[in-house]
Backbone bond lengths (Angstrom), bond angles and torsions (degrees), N, CA, C in turn:
res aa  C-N    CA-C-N  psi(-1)  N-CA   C-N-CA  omega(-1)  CA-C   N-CA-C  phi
1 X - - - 1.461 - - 1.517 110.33 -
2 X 1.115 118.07 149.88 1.457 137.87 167.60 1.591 122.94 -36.97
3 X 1.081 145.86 91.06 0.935 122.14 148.31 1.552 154.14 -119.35
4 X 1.354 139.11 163.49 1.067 112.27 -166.17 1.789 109.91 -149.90
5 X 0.994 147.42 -164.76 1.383 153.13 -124.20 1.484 96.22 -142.54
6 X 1.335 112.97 79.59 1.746 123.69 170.97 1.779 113.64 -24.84
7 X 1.648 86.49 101.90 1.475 95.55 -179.18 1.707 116.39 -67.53
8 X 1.378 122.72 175.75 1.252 123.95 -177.47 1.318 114.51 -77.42
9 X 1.660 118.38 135.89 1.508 126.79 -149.96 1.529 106.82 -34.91
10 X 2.005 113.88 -67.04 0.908 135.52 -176.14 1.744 133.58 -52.22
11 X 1.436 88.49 -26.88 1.625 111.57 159.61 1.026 116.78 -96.00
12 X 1.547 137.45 -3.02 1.893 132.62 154.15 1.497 83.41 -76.29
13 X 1.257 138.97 -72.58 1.124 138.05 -161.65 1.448 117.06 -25.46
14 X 1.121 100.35 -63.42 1.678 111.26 -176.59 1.923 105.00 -63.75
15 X 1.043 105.42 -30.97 1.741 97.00 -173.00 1.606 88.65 -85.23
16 X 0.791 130.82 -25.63 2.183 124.57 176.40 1.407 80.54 -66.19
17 X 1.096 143.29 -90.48 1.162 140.36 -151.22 1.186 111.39 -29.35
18 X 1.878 95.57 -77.19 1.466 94.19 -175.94 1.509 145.58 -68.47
19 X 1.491 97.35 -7.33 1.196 103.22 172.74 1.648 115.16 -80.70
20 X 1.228 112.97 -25.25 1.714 125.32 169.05 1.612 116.93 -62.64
21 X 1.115 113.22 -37.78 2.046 136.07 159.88 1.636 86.69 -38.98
22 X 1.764 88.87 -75.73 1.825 94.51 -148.10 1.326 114.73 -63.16
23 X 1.698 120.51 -10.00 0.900 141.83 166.45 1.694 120.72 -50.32
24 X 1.008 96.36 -76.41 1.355 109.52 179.84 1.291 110.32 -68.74
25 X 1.359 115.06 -32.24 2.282 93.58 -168.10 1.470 86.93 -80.09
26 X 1.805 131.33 -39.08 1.656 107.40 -167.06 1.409 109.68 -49.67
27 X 1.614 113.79 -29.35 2.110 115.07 -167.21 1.007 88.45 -59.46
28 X 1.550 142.29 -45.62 1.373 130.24 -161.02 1.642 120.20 -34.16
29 X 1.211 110.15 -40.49 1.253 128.40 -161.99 1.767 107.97 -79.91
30 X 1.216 145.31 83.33 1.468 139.21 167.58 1.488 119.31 -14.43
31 X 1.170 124.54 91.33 1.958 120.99 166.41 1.662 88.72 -18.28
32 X 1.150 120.06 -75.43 1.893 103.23 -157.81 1.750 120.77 -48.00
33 X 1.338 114.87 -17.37 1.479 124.81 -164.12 1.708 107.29 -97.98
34 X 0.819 98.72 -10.86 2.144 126.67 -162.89 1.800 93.35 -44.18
35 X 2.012 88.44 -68.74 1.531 104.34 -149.18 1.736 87.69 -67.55
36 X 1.097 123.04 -87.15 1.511 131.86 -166.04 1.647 114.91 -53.55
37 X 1.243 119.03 0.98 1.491 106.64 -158.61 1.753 106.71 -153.25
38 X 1.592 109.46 -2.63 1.496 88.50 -178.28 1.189 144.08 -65.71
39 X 1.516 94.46 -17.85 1.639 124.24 171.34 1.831 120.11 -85.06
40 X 1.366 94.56 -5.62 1.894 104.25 -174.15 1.681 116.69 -22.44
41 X 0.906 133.23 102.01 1.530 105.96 162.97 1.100 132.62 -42.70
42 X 1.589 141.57 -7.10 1.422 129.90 -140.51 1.901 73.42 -132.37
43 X 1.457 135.74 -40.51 0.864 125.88 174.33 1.582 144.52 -62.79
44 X 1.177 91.94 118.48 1.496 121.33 -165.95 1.708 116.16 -83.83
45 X 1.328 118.96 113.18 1.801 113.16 -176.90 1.604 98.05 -100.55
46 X 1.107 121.85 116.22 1.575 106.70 153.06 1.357 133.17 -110.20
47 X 0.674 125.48 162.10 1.302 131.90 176.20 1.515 123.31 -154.56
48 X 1.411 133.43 97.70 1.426 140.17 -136.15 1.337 102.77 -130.31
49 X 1.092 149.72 113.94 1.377 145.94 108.71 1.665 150.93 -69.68
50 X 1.656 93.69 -13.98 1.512 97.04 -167.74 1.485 89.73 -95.33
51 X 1.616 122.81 117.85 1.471 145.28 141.05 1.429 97.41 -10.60
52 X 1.552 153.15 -64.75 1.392 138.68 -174.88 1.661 94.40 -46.47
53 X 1.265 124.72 -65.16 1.432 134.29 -155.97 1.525 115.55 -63.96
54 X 0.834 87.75 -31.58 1.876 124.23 168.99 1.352 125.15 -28.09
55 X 1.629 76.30 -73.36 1.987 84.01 -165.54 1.709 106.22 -94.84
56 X 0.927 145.45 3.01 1.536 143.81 140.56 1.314 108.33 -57.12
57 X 1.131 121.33 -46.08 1.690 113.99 -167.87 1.323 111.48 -83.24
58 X 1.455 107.36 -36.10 1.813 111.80 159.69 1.290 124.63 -48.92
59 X 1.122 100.54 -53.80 1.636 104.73 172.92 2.157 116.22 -62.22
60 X 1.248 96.83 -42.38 1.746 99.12 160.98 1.321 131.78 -35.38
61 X 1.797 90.79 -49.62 1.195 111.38 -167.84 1.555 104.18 -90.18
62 X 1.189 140.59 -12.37 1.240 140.68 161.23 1.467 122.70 -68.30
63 X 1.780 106.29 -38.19 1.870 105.76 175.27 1.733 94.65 -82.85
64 X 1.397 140.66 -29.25 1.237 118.52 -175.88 1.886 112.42 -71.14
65 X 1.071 94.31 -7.43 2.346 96.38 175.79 1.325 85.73 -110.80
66 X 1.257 135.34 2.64 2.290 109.22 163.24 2.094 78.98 -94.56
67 X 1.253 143.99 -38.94 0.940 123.92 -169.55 1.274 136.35 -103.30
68 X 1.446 97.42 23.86 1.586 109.75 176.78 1.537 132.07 92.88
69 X 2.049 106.05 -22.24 1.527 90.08 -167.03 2.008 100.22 -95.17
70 X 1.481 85.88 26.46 1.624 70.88 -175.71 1.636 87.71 -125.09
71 X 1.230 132.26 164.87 1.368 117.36 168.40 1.614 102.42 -155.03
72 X 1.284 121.06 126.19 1.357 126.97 168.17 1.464 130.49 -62.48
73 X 1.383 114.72 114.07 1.436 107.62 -146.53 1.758 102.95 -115.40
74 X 1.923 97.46 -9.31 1.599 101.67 -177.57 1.892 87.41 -167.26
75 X 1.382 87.47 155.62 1.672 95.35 -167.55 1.928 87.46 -165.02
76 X 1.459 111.78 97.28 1.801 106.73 164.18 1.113 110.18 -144.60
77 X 0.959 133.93 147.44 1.587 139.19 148.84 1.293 127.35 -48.42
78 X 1.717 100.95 141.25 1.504 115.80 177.25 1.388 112.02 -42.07
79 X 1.631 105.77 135.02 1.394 92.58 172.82 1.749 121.30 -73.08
80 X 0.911 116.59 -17.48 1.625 119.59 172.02 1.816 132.98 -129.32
81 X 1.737 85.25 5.11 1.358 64.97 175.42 1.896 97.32 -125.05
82 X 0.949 106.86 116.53 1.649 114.20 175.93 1.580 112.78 -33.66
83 X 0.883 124.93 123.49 1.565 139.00 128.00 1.847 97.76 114.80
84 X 1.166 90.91 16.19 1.830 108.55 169.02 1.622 111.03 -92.87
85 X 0.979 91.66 155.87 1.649 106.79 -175.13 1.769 130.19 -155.85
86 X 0.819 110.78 132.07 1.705 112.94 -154.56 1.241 112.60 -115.36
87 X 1.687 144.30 97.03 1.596 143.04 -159.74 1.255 99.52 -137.86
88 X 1.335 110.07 124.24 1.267 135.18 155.70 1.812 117.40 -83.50
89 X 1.019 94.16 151.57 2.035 105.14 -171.59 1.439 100.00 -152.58
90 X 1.338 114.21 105.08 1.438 124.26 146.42 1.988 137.59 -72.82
91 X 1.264 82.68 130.38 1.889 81.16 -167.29 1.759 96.98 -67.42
92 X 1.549 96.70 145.72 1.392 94.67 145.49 1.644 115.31 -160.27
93 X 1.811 111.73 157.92 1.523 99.44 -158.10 1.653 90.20 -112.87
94 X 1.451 107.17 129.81 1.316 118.52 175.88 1.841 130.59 43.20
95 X 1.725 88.08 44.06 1.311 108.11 173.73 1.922 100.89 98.24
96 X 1.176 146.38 9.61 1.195 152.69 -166.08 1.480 110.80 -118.07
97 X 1.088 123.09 127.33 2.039 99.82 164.59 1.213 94.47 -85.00
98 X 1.622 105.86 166.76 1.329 147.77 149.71 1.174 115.14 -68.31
99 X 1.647 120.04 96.94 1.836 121.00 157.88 1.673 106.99 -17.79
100 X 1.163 128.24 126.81 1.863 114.68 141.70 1.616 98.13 80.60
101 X 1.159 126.13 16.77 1.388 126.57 179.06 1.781 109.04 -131.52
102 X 1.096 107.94 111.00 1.577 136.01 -172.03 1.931 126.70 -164.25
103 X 1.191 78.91 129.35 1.752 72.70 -172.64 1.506 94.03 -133.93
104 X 1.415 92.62 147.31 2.146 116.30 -175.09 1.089 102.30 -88.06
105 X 1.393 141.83 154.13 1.553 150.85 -172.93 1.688 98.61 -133.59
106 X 1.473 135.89 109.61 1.373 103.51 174.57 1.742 90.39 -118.45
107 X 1.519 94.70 151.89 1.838 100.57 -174.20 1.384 105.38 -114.15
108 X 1.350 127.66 171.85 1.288 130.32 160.98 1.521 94.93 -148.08
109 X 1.638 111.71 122.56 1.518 116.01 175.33 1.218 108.90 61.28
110 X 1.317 132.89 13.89 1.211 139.26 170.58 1.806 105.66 98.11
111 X 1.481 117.94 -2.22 1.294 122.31 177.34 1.533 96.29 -74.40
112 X 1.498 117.79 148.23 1.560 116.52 162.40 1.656 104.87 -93.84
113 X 1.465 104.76 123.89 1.349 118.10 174.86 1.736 95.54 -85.77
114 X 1.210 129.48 -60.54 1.410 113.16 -166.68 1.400 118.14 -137.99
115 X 1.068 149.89 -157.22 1.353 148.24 -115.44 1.573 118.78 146.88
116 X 1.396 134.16 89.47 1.312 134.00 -147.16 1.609 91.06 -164.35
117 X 1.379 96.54 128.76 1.796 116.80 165.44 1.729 120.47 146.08
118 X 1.229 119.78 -136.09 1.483 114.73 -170.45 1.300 97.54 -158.81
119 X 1.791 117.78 119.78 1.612 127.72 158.55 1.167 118.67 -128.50
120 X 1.026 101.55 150.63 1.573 120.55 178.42 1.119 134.64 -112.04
121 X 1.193 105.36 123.48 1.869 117.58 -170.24 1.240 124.16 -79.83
122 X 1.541 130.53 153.05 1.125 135.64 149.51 1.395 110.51 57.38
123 X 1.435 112.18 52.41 1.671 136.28 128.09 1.405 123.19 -28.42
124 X 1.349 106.59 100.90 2.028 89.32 173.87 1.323 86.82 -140.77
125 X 1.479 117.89 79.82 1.581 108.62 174.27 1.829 107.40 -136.61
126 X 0.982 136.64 138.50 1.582 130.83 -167.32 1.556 113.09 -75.81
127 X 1.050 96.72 147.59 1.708 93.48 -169.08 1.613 104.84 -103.41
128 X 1.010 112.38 10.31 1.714 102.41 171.06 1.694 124.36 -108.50
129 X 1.335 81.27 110.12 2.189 84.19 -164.84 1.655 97.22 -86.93
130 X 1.859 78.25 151.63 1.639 99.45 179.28 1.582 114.81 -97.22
131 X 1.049 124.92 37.85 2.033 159.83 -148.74 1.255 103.94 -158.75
132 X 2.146 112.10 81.47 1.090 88.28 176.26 1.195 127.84 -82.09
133 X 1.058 124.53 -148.16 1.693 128.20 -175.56 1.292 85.74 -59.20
134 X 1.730 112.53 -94.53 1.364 121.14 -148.74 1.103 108.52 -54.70
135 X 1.567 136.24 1.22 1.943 118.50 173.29 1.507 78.19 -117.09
136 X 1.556 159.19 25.87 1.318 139.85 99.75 1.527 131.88 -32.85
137 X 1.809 115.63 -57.98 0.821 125.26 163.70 1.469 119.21 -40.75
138 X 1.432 104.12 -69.41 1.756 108.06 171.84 1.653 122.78 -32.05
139 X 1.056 94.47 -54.48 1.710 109.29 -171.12 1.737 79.92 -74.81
140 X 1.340 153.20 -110.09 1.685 124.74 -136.36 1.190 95.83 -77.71
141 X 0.940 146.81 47.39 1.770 148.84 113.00 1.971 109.26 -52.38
142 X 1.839 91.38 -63.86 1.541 89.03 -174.87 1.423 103.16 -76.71
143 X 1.480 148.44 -29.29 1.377 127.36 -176.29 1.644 118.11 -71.72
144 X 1.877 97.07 -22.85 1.806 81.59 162.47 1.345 122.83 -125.11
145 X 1.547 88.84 50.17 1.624 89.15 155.02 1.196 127.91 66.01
146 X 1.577 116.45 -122.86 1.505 120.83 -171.15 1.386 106.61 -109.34
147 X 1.372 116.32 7.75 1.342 125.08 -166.56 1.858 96.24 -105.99
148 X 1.766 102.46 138.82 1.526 105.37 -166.89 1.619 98.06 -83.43
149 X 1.835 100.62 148.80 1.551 106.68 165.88 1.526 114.26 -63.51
150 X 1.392 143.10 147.90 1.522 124.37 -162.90 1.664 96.81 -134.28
151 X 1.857 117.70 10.89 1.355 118.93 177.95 1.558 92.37 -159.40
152 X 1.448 111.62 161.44 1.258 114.27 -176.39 1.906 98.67 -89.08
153 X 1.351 109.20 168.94 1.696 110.88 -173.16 1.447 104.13 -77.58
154 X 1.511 125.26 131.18 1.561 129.78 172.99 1.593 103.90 -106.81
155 X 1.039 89.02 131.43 2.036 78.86 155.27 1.366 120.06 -76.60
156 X 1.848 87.55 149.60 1.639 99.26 -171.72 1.436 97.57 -145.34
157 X 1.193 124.89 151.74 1.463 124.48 158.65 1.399 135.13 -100.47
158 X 1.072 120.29 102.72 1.865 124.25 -138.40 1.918 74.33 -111.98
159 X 1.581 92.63 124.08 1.949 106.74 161.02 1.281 101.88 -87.15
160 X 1.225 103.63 125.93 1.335 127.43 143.50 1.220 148.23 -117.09
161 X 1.623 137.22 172.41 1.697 112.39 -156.85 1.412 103.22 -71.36
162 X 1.131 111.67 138.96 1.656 139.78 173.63 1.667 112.51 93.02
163 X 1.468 103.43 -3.63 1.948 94.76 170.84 1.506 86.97 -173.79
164 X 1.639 99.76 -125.14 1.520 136.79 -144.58 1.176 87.32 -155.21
165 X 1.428 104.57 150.59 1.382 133.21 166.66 1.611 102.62 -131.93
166 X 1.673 111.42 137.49 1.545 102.12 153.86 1.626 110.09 -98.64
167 X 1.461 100.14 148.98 1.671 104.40 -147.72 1.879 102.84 -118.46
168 X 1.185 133.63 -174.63 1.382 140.69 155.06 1.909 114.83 -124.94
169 X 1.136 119.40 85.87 0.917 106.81 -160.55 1.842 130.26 -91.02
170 X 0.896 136.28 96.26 1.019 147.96 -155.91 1.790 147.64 -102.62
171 X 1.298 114.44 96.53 1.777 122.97 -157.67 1.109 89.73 -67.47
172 X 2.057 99.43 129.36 1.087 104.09 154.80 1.837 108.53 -128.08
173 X 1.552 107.78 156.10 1.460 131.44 177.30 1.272 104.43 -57.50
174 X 1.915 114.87 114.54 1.418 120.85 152.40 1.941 92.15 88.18
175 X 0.994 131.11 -12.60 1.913 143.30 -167.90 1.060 100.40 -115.68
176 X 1.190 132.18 -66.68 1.772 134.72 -157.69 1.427 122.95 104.12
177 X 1.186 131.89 -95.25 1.579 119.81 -177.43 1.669 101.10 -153.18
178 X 1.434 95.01 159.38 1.540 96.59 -161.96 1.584 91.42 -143.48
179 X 1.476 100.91 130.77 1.628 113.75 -176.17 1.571 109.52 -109.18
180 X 1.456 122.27 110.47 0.912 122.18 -164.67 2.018 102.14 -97.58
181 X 1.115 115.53 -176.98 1.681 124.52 168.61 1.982 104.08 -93.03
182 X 1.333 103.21 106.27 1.651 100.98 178.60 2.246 90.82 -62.82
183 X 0.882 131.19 46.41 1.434 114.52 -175.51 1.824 91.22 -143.38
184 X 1.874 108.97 -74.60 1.127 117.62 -145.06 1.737 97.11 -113.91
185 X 1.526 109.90 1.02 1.179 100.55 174.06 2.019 112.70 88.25
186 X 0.993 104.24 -27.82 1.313 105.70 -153.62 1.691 108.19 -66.15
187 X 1.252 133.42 149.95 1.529 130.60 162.98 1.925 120.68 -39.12
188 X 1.378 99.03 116.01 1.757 79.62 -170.47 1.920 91.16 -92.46
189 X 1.111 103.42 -36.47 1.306 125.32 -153.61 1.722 110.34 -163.65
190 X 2.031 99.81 143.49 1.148 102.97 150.36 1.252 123.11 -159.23
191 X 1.544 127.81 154.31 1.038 133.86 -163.03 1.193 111.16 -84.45
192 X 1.523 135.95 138.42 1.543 116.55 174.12 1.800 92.86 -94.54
193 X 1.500 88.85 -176.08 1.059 117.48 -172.36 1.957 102.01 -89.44
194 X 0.862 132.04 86.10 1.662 130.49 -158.53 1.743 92.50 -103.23
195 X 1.318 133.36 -19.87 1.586 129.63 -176.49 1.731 89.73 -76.70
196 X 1.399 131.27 29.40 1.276 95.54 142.94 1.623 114.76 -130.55
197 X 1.174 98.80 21.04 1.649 116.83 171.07 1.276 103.28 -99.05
198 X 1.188 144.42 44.48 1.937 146.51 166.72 1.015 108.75 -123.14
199 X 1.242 111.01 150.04 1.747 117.39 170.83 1.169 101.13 -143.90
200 X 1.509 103.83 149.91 1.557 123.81 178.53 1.919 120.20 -73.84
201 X 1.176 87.78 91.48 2.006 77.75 179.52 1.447 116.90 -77.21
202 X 1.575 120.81 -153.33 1.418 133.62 -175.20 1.541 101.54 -172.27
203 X 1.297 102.24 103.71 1.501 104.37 166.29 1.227 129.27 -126.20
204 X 1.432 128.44 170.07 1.813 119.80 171.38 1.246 130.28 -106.77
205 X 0.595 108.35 135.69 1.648 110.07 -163.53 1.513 109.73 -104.54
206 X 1.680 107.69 147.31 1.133 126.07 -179.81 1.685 118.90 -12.25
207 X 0.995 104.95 -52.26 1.803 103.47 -173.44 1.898 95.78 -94.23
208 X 1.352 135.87 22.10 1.235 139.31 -170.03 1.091 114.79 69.21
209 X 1.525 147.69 1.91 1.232 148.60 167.64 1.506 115.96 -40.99
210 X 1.457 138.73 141.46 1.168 147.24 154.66 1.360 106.66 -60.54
211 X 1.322 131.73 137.32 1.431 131.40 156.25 1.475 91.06 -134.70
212 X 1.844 105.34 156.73 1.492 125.58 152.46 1.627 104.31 -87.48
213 X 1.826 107.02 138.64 1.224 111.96 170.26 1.875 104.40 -123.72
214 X 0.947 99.44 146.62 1.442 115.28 165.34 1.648 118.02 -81.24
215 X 1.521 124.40 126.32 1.293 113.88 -166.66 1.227 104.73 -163.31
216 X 1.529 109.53 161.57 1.695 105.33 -179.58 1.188 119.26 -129.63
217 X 1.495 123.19 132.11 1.078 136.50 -142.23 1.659 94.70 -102.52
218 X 1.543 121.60 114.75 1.588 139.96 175.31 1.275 105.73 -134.13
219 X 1.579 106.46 136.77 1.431 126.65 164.60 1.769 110.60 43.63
220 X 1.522 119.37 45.95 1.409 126.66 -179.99 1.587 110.60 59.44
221 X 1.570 117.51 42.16 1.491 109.30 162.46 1.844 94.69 -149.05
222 X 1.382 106.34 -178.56 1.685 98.67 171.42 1.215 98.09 -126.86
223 X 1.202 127.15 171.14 1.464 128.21 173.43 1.717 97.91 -152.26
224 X 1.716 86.29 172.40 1.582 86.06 -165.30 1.450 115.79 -104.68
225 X 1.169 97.16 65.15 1.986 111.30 150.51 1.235 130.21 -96.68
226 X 1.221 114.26 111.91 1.472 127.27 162.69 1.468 124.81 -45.25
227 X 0.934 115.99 119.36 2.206 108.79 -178.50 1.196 98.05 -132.18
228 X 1.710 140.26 -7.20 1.357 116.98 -173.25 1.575 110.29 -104.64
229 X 1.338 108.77 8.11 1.252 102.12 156.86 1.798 142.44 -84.28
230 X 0.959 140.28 -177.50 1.500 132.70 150.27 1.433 114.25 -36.89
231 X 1.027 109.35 -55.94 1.600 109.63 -162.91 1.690 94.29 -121.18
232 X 1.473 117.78 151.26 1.446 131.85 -171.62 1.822 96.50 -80.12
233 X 1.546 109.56 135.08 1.662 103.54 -171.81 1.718 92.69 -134.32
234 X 1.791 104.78 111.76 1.114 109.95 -170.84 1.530 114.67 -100.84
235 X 1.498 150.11 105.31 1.487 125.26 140.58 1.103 114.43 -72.22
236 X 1.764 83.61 138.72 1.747 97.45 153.96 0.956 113.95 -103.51
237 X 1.170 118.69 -175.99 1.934 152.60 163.68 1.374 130.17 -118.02
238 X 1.516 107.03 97.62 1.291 99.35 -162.24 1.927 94.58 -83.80
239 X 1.174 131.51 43.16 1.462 124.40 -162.54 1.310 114.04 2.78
240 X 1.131 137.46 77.85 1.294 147.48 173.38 1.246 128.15 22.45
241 X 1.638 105.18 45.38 1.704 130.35 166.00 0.998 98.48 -116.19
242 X 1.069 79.29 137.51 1.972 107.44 -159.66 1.952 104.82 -99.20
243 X 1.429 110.14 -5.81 1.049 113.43 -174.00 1.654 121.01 -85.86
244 X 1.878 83.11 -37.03 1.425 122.43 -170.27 1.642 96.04 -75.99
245 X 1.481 122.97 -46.58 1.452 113.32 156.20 1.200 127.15 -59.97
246 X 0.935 125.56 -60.81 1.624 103.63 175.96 1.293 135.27 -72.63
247 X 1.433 117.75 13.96 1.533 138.95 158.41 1.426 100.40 -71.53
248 X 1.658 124.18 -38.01 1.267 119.97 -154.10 1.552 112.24 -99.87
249 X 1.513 98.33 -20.08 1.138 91.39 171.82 1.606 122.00 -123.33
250 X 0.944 99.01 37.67 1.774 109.34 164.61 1.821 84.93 -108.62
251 X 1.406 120.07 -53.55 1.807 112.42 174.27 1.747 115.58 -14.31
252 X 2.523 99.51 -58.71 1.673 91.88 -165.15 1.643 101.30 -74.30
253 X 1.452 115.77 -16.78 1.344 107.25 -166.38 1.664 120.34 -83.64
254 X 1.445 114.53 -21.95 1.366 97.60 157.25 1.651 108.52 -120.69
255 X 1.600 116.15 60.34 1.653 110.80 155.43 1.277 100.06 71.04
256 X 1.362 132.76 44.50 1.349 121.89 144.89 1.611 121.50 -154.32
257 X 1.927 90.41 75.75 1.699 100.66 -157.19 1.364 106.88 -116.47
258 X 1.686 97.50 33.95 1.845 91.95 155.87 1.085 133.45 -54.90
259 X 1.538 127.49 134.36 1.438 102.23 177.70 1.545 102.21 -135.66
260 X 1.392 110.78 -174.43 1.219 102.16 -166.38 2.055 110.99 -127.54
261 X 1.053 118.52 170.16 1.751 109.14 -176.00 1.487 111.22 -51.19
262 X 1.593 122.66 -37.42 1.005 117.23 -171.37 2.338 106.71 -74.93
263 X 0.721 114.87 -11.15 1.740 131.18 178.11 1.696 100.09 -74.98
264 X 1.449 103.68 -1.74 1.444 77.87 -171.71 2.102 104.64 -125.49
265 X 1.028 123.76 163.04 1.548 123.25 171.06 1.357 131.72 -60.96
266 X 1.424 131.81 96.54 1.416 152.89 -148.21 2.029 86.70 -107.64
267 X 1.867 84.00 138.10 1.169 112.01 166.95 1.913 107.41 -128.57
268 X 1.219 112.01 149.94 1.768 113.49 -178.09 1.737 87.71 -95.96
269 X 1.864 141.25 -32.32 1.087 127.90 -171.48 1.203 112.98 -117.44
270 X 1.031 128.82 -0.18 1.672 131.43 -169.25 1.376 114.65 65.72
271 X 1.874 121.71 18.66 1.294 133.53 150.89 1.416 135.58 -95.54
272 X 0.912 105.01 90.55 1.909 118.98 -145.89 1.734 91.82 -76.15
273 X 1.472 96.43 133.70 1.632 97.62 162.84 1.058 109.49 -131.55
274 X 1.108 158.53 9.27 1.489 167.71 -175.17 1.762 95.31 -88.80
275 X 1.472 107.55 84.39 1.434 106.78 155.69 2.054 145.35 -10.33
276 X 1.624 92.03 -49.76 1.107 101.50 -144.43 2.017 91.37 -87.52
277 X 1.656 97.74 -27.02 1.559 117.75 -172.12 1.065 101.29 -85.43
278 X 1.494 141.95 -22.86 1.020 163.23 -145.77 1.729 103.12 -84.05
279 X 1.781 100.11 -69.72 1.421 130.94 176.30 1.236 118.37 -61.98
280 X 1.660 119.20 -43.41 1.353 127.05 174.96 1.505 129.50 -56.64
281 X 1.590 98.30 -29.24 1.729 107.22 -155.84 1.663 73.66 -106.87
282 X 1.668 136.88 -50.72 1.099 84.48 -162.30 1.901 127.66 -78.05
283 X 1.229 104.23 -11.33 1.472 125.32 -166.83 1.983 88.59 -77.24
284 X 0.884 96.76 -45.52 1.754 85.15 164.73 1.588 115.42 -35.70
285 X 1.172 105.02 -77.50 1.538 129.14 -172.16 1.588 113.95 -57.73
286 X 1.158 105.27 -22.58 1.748 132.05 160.32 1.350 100.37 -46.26
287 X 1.384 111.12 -81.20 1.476 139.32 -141.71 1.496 96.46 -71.15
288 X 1.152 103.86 -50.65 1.901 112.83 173.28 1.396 127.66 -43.15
């Protein structure tokens, strides 16, 4: 395991922080939307807390579910804390969803405290493909081979650089998903199958608590990336350079929060003792 030379209170402080920031706005982004779309123009990240910012977009977001392009797909309450409430809303344009487009609603007393996810603007593409199903089916039949289709093809509209595409989108066994052209058939995109690159860790956390972490195991170490979720959920480690943090996070705050394997928190056993990485990644994966 890792270790290193207990940085100064106020400077662990600031890298918990900031690594919890950089945490959360990279989840914003859907693993499926990453390769073809992180740069989208039309794509929109939000992430809202301030009540001014709030209640315009609430109200937005209320005429887009009386008109269809928003649609409520889950709506429950906190499990412990009373009178909270947690709704998800998927976009969709003229009866279609949007790949990688979902936004979180969280309420208190019916007030919206926050506002968190990814939409996309200014769709002008037709939703009726000339690819029907069954010569969809056919075609990711032949791109995967010997491997079985495990859902029939839906339309989807997958952004890509310079627009939208309307798509056929299609699960495949042991592969992952395969985005076909609802027009010409052709491969737009595909997802691999990355839930079998994770491993289950065990770490302790700040007050000594046990947590399970999710992690992926490269070149004989694990680090703390998430892959078995919807969307890819990264901590980093800024090792308690304070320089190296605030390089990283002025990066998520103006749109340039690539990062790379070494940006992120390395274990040699997949027994995490570093408190602070410990708490972050799993309360990440919590929150998600």
């Amino acid at each position: 395991m890792r270790s290193a030379r207990p940085p100064h209170p106020s400077l662990r402080l600031a890298v918990i922080c900031g690594g919890l920031a950089a945490t959360l706005l990279l989840a914003q982004v859907p693993v499926s939307v990453q390769a073809p779309a992180e740069a989208h123009q039309g794509r929109q990240a939000i992430a809202l807390a301030d009540p001014s910012a709030l209640r315009p977009l609430d109200a937005s977001l209320d005429a887009a579910i009386r008109q269809g392009s928003l649609r409520r797909v889950s709506d429950r309450p906190h499990s412990r804390l009373a009178g909270r409430r947690s709704e998800t809303l998927e976009q969709y344009h003229d009866g279609v969803p949007v790949h990688g487009a979902a936004l979180r609603r969280q309420t208190d007393q019916g007030v919206t405290t926050s506002i968190l996810g990814t939409h996309f603007a200014d769709i002008d593409i037709g939703t009726t493909p000339t690819l029907s199903r069954d010569a969809a089916r056919a075609r990711a039949a032949a791109l995967a081979g010997p491997l079985p289709l495990i859902a029939d093809p839906e339309l989807w509209i997958l952004p890509i650089d310079g627009g939208y595409a309307l798509t056929w989108k299609t699960s495949v066994a042991a592969l992952g998903t395969l985005f076909t052209d609802a027009h010409s058939g052709a491969e737009r995109w595909r997802v691999e199958g990355w839930r079998e690159q994770s491993s289950i860790g065990l770490g302790t956390g700040v007050l000594g608590d046990s947590k399970k972490l999710v992690t992926q195991p490269l070149g004989g170490a694990f680090f703390t990336r998430d892959l078995v979720r919807p969307a890819e959920l990264r901590t980093l480690d800024m090792r308690s350079d304070a320089n190296r943090f605030v390089d990283r996070l002025l990066g998520v705050f103006f749109g340039d929060a690539t990062t790379a394997t070494q940006d992120l928190a390395s274990d040699a056993d997949n027994l995490w003792s570093d408190g602070a990485v410990v708490d972050t990644h799993a309360a990440l994966g919590w929150t998600y």
